[in-house]
Gaussian input, Z-matrix of N, CA and C with variables (Angstrom, degrees):
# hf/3-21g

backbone

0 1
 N
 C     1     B1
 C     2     B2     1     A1
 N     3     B3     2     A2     1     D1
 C     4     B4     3     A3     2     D2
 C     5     B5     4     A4     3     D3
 N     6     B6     5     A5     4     D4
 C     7     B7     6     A6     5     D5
 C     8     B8     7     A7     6     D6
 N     9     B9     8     A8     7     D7
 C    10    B10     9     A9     8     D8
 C    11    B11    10    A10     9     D9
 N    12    B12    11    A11    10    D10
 C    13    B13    12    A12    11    D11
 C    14    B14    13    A13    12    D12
 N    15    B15    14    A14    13    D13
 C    16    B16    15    A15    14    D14
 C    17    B17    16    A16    15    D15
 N    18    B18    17    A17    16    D16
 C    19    B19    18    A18    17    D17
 C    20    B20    19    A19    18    D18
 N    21    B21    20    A20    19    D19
 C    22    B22    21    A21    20    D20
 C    23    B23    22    A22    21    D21
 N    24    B24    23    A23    22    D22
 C    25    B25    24    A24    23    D23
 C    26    B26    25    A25    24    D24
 N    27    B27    26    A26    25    D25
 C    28    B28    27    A27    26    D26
 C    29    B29    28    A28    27    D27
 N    30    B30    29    A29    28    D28
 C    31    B31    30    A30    29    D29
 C    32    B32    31    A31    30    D30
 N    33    B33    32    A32    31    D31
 C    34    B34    33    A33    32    D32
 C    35    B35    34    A34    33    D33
 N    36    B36    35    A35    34    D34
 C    37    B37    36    A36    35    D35
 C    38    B38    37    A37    36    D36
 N    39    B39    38    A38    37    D37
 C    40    B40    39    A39    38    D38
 C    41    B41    40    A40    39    D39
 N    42    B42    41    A41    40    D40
 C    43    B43    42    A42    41    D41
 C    44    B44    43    A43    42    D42
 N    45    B45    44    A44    43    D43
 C    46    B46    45    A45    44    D44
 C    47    B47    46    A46    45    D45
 N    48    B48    47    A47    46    D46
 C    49    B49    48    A48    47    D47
 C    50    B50    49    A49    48    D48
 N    51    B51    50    A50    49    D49
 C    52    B52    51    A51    50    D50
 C    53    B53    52    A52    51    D51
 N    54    B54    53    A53    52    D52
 C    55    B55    54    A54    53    D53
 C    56    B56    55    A55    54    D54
 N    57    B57    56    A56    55    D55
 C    58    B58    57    A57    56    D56
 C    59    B59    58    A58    57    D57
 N    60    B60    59    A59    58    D58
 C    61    B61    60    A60    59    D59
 C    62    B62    61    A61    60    D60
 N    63    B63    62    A62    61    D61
 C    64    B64    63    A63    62    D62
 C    65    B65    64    A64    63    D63
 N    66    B66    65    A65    64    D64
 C    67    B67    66    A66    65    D65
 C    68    B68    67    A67    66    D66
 N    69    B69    68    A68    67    D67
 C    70    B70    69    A69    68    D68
 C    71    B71    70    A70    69    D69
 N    72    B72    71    A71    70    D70
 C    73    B73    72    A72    71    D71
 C    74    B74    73    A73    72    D72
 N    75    B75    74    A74    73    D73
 C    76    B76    75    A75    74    D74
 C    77    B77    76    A76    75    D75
 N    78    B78    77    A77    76    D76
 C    79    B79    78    A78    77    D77
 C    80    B80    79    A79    78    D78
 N    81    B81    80    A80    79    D79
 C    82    B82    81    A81    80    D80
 C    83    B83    82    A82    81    D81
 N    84    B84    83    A83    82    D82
 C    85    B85    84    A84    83    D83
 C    86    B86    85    A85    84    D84
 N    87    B87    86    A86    85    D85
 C    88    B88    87    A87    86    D86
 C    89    B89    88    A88    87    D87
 N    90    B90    89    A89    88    D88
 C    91    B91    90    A90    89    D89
 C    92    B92    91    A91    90    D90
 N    93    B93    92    A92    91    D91
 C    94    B94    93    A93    92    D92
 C    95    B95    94    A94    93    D93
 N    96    B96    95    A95    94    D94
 C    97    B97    96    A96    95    D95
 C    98    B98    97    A97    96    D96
 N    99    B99    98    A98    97    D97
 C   100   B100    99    A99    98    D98
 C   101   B101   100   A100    99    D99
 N   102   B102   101   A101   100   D100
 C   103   B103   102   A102   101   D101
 C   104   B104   103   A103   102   D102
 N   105   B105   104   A104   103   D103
 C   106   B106   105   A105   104   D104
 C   107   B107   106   A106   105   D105
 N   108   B108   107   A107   106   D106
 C   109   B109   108   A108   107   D107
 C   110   B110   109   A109   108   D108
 N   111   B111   110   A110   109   D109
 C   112   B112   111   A111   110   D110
 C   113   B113   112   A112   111   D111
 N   114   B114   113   A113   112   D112
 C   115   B115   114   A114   113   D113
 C   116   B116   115   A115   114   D114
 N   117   B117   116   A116   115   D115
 C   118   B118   117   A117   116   D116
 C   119   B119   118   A118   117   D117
 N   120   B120   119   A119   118   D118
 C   121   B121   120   A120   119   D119
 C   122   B122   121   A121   120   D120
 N   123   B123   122   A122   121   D121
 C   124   B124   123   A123   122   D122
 C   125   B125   124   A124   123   D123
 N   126   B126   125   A125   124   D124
 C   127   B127   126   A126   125   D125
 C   128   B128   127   A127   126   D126
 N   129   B129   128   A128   127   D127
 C   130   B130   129   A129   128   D128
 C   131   B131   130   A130   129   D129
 N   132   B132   131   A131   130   D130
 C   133   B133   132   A132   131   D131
 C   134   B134   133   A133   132   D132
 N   135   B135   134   A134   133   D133
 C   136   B136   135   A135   134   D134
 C   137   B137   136   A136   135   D135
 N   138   B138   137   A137   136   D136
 C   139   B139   138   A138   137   D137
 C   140   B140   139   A139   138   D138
 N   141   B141   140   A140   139   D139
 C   142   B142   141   A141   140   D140
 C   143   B143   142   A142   141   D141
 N   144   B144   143   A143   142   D142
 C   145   B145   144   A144   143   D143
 C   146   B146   145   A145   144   D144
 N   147   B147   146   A146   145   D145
 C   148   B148   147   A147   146   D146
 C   149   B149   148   A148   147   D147
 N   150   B150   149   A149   148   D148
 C   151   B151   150   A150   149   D149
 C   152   B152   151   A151   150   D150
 N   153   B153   152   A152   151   D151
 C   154   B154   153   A153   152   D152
 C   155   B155   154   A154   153   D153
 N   156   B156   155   A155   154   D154
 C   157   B157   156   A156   155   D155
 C   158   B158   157   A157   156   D156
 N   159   B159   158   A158   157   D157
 C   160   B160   159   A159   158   D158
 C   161   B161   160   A160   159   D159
 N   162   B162   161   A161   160   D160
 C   163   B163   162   A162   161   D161
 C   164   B164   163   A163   162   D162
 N   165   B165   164   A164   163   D163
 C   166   B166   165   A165   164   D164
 C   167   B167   166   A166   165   D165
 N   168   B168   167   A167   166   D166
 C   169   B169   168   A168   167   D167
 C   170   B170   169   A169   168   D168
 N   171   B171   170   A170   169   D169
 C   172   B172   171   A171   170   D170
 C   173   B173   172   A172   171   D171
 N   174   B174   173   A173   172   D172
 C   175   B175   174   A174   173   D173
 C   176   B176   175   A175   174   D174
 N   177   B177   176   A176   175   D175
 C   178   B178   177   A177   176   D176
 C   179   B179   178   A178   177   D177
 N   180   B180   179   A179   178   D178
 C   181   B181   180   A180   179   D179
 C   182   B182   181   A181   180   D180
 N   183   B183   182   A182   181   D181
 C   184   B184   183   A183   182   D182
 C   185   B185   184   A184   183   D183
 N   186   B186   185   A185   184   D184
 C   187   B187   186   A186   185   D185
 C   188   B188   187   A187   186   D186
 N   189   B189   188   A188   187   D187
 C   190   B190   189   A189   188   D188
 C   191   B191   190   A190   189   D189
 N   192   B192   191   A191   190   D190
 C   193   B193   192   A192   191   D191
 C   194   B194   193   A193   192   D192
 N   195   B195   194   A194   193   D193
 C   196   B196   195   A195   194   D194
 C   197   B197   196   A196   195   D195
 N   198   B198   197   A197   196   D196
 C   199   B199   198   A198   197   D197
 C   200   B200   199   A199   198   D198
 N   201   B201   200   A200   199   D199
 C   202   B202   201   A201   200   D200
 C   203   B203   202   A202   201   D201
 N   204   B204   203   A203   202   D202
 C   205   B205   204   A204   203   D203
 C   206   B206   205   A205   204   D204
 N   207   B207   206   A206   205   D205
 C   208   B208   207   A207   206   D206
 C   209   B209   208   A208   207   D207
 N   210   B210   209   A209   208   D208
 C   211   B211   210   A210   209   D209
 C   212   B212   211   A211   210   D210
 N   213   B213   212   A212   211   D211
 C   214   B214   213   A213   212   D212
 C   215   B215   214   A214   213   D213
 N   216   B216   215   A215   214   D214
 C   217   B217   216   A216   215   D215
 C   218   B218   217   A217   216   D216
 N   219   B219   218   A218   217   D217
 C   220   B220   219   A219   218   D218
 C   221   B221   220   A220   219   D219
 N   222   B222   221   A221   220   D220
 C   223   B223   222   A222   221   D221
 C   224   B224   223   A223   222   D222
 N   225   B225   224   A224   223   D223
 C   226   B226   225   A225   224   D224
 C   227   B227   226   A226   225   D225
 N   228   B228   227   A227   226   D226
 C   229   B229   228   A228   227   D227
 C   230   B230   229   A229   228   D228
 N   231   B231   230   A230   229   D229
 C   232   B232   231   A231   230   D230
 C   233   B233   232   A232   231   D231
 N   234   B234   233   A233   232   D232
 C   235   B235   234   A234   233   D233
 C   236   B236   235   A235   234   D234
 N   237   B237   236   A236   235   D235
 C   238   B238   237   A237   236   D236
 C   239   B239   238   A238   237   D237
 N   240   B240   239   A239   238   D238
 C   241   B241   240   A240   239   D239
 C   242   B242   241   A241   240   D240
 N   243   B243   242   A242   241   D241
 C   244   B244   243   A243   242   D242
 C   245   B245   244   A244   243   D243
 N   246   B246   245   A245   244   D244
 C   247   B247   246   A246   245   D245
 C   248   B248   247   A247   246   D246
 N   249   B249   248   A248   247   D247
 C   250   B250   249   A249   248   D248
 C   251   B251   250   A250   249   D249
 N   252   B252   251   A251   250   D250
 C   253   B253   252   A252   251   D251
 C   254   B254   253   A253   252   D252
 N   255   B255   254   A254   253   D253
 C   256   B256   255   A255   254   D254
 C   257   B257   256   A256   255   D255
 N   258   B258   257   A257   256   D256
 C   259   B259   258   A258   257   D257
 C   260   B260   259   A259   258   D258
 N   261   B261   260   A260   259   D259
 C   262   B262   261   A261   260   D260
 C   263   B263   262   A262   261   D261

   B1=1.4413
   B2=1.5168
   B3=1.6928
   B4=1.7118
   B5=1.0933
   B6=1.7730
   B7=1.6385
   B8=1.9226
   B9=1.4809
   B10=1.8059
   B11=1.4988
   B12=1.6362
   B13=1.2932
   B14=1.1254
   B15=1.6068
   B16=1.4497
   B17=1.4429
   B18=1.8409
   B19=1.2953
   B20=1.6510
   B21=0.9476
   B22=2.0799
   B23=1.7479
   B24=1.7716
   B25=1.0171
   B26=1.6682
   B27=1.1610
   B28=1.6435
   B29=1.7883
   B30=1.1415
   B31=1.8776
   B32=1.2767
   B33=1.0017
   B34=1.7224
   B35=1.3282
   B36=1.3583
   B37=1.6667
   B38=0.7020
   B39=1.8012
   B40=1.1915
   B41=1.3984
   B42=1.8175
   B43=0.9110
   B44=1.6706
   B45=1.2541
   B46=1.3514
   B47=1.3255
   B48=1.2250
   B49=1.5703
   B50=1.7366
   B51=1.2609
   B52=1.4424
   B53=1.4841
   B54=1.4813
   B55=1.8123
   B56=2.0521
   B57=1.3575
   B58=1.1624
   B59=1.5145
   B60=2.0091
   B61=1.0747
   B62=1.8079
   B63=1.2205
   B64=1.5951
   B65=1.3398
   B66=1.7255
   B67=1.3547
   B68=1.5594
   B69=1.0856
   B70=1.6944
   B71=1.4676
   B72=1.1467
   B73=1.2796
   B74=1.5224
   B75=1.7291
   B76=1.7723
   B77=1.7119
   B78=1.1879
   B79=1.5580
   B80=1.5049
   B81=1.5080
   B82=1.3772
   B83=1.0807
   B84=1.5966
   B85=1.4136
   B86=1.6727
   B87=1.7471
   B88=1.6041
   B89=1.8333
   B90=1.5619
   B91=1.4757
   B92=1.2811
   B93=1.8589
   B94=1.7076
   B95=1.9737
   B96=1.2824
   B97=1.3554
   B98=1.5802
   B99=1.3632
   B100=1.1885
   B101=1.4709
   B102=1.3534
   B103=1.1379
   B104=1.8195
   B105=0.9981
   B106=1.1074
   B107=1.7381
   B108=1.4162
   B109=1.2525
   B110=1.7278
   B111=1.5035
   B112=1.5186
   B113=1.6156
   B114=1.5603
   B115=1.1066
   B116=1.4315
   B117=1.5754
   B118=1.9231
   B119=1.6379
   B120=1.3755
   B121=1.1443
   B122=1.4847
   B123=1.5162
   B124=1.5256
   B125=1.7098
   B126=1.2172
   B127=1.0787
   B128=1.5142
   B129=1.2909
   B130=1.3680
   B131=1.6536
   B132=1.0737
   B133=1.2832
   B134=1.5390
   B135=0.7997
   B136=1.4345
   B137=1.7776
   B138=0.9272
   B139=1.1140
   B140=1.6870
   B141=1.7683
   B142=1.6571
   B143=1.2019
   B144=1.4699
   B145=0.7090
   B146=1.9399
   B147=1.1417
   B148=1.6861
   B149=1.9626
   B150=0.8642
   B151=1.6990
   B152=1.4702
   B153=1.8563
   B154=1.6273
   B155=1.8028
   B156=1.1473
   B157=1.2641
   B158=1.7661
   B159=0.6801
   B160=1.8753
   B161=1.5099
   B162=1.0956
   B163=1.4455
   B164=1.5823
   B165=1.2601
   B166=1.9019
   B167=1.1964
   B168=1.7403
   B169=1.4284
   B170=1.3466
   B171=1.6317
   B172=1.2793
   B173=1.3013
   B174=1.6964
   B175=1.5763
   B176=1.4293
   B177=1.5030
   B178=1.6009
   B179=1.6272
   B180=1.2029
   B181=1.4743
   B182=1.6294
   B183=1.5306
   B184=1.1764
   B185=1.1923
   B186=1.7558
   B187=1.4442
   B188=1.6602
   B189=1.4007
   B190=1.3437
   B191=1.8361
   B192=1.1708
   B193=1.5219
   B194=1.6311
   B195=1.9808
   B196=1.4257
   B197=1.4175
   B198=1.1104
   B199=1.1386
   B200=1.8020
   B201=0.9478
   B202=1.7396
   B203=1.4314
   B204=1.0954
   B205=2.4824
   B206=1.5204
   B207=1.1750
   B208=1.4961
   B209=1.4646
   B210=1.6842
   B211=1.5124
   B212=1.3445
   B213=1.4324
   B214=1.0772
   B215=1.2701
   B216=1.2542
   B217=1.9672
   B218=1.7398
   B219=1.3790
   B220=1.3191
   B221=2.0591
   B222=1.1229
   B223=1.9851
   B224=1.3597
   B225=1.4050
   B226=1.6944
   B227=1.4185
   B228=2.1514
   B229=1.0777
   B230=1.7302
   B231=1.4373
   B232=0.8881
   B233=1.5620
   B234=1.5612
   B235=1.3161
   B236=1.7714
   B237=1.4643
   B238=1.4104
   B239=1.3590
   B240=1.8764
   B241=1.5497
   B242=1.4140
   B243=1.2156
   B244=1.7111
   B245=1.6013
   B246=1.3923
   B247=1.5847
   B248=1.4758
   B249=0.9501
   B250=1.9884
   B251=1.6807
   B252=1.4721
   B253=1.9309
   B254=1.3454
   B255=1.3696
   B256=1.4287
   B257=2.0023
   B258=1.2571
   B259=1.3737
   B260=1.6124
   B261=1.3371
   B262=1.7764
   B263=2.0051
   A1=107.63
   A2=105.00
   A3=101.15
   A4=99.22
   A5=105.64
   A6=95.68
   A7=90.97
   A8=84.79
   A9=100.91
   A10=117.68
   A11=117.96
   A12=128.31
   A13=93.42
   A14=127.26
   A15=127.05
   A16=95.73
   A17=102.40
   A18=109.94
   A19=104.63
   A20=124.67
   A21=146.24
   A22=103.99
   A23=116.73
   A24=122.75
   A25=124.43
   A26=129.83
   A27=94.93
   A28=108.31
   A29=111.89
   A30=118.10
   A31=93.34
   A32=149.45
   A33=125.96
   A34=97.45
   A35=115.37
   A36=128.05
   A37=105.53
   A38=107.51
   A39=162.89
   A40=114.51
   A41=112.99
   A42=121.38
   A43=140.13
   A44=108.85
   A45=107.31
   A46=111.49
   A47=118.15
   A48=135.55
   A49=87.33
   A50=118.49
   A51=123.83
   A52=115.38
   A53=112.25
   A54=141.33
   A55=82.85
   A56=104.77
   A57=132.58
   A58=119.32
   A59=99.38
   A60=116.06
   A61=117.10
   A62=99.64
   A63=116.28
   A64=107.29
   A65=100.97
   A66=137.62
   A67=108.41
   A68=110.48
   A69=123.71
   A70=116.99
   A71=125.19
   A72=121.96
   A73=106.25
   A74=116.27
   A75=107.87
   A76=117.17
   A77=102.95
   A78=99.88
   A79=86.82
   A80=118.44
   A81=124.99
   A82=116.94
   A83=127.28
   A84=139.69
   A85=99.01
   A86=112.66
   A87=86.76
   A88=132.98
   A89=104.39
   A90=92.75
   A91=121.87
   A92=101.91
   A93=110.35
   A94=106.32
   A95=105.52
   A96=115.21
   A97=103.77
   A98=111.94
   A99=111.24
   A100=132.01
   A101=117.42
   A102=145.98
   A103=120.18
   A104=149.17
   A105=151.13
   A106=87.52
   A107=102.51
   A108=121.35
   A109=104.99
   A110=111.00
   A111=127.57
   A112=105.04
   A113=115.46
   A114=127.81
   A115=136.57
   A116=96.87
   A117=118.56
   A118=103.91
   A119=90.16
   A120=94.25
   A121=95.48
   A122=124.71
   A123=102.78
   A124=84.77
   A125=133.53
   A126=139.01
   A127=98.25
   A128=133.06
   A129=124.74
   A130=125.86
   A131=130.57
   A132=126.61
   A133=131.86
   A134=131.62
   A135=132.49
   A136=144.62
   A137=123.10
   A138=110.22
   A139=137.11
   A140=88.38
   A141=95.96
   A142=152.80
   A143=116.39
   A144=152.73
   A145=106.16
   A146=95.18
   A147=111.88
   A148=100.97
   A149=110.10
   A150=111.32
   A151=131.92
   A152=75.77
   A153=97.31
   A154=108.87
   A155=97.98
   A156=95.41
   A157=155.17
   A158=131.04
   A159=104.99
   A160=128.26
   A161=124.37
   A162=113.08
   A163=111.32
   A164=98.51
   A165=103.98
   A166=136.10
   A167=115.61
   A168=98.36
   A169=96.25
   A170=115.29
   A171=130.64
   A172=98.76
   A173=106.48
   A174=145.38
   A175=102.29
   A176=137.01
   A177=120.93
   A178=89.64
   A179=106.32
   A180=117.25
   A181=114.46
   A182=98.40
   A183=112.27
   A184=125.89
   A185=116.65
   A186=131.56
   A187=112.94
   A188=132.96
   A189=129.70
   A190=99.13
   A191=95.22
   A192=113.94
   A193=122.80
   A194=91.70
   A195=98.83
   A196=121.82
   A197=143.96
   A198=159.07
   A199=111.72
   A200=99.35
   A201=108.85
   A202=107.90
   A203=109.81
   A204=97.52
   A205=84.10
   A206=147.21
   A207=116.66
   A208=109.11
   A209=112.63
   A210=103.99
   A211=114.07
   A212=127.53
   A213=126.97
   A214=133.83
   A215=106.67
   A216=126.38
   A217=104.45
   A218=109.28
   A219=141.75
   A220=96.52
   A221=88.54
   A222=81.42
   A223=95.90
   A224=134.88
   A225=131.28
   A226=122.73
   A227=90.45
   A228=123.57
   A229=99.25
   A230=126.91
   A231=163.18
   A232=126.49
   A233=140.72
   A234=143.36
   A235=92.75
   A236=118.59
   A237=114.11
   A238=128.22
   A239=85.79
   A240=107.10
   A241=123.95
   A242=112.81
   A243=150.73
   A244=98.11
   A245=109.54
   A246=119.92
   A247=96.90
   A248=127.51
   A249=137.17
   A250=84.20
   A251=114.58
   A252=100.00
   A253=118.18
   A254=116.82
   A255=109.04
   A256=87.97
   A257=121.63
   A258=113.08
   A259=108.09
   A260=110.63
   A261=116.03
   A262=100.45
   D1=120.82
   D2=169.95
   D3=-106.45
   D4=147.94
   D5=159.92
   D6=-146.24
   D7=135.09
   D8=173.30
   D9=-128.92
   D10=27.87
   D11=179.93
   D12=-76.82
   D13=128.04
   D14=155.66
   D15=-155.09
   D16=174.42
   D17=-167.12
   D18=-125.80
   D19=102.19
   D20=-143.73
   D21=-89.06
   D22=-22.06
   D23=150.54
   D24=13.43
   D25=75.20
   D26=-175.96
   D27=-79.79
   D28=-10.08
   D29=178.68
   D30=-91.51
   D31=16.15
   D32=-175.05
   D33=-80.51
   D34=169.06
   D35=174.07
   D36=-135.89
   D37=134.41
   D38=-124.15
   D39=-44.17
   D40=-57.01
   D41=163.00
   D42=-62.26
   D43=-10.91
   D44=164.09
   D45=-82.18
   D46=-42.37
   D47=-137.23
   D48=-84.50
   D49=-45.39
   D50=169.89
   D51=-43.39
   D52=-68.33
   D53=-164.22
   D54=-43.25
   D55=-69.75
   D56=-176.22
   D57=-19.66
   D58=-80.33
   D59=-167.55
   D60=-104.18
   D61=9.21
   D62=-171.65
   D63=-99.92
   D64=-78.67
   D65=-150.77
   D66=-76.66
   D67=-47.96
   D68=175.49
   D69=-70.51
   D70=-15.64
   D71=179.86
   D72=-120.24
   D73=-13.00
   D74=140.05
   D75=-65.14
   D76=-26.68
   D77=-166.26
   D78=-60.60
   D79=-84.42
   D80=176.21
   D81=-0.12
   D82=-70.12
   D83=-156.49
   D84=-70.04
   D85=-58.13
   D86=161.26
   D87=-38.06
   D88=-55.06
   D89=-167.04
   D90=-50.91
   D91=-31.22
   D92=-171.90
   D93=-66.90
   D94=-15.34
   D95=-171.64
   D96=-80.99
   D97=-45.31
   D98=177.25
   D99=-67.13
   D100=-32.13
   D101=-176.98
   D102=-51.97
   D103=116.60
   D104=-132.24
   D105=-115.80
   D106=124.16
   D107=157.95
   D108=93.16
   D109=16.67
   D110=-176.93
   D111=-53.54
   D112=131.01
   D113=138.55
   D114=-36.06
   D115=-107.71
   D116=160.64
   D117=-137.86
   D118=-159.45
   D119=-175.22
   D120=-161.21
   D121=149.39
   D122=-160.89
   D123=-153.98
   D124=157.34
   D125=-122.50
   D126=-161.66
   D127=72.98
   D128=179.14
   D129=-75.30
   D130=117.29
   D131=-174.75
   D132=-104.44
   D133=-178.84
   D134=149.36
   D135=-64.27
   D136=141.52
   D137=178.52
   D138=-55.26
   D139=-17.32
   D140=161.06
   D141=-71.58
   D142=-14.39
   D143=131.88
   D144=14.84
   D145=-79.64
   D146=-168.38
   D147=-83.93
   D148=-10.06
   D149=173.78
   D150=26.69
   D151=-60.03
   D152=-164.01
   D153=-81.24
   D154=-27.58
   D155=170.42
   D156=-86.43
   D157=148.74
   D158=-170.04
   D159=-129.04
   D160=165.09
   D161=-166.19
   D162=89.97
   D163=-172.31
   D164=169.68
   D165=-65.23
   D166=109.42
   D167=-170.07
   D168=-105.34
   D169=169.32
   D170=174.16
   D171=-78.90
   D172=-179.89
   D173=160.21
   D174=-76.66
   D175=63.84
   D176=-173.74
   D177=-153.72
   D178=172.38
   D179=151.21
   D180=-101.08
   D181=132.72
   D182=168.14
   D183=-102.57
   D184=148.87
   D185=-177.00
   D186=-50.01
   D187=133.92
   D188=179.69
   D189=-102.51
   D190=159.27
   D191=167.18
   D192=-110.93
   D193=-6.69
   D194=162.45
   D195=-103.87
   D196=162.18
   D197=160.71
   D198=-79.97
   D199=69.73
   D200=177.01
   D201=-54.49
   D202=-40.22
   D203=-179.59
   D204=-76.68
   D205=-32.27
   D206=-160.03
   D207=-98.69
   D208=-9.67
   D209=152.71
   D210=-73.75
   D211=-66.28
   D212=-175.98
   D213=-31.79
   D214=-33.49
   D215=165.74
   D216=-60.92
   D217=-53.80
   D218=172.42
   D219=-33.58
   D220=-66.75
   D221=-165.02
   D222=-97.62
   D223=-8.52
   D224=142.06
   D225=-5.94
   D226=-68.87
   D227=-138.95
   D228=-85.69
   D229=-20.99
   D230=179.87
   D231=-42.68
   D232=104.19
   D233=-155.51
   D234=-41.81
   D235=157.83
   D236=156.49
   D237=-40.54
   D238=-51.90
   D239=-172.36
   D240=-55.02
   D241=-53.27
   D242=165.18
   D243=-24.25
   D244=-66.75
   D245=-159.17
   D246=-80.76
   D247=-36.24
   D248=-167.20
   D249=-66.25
   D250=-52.79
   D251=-178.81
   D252=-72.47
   D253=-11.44
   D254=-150.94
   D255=-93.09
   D256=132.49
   D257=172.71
   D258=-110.63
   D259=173.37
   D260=179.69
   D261=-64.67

């Protein structure tokens, strides 16, 4: 299963940009998990991804200093209203 649907937005707010680029490609990763007789599942992203960093990056995943499930719970957890103002 590939999936490279995302939304590149740098003004979008919060709550779409999440549903979008978070939530839909966990959903995915469950189904591919569930799915009987699964391959992989591969996850194409953006170049933003790495942001914080500069210069040449590799083809790898790199170590975070954030905790992405405990943000993500974080703006989850979050009024409608709250997240609809809050932008990337």
């Amino acid at each position: 299963m590939i999936n490279c649907a995302a939304n590149i937005e740098l003004d979008e707010k919060l709550d779409i940009a999440i549903r979008v680029n978070v939530t839909g490609p966990l959903n995915l990763l469950k189904l591919a998990s569930d799915s009987p007789g699964r391959c992989c599942f591969v996850q194409v992203s953006t170049s933003f991804v790495n942001a914080d960093r500069k210069g040449f990056l590799e083809e790898r995943i790199y170590d975070s200093k954030i905790n992405w499930l405990q943000q993500y719970q974080k703006i989850l957890s979050m009024s409608q209203r709250d997240a609809r103002e809050q932008k990337l």
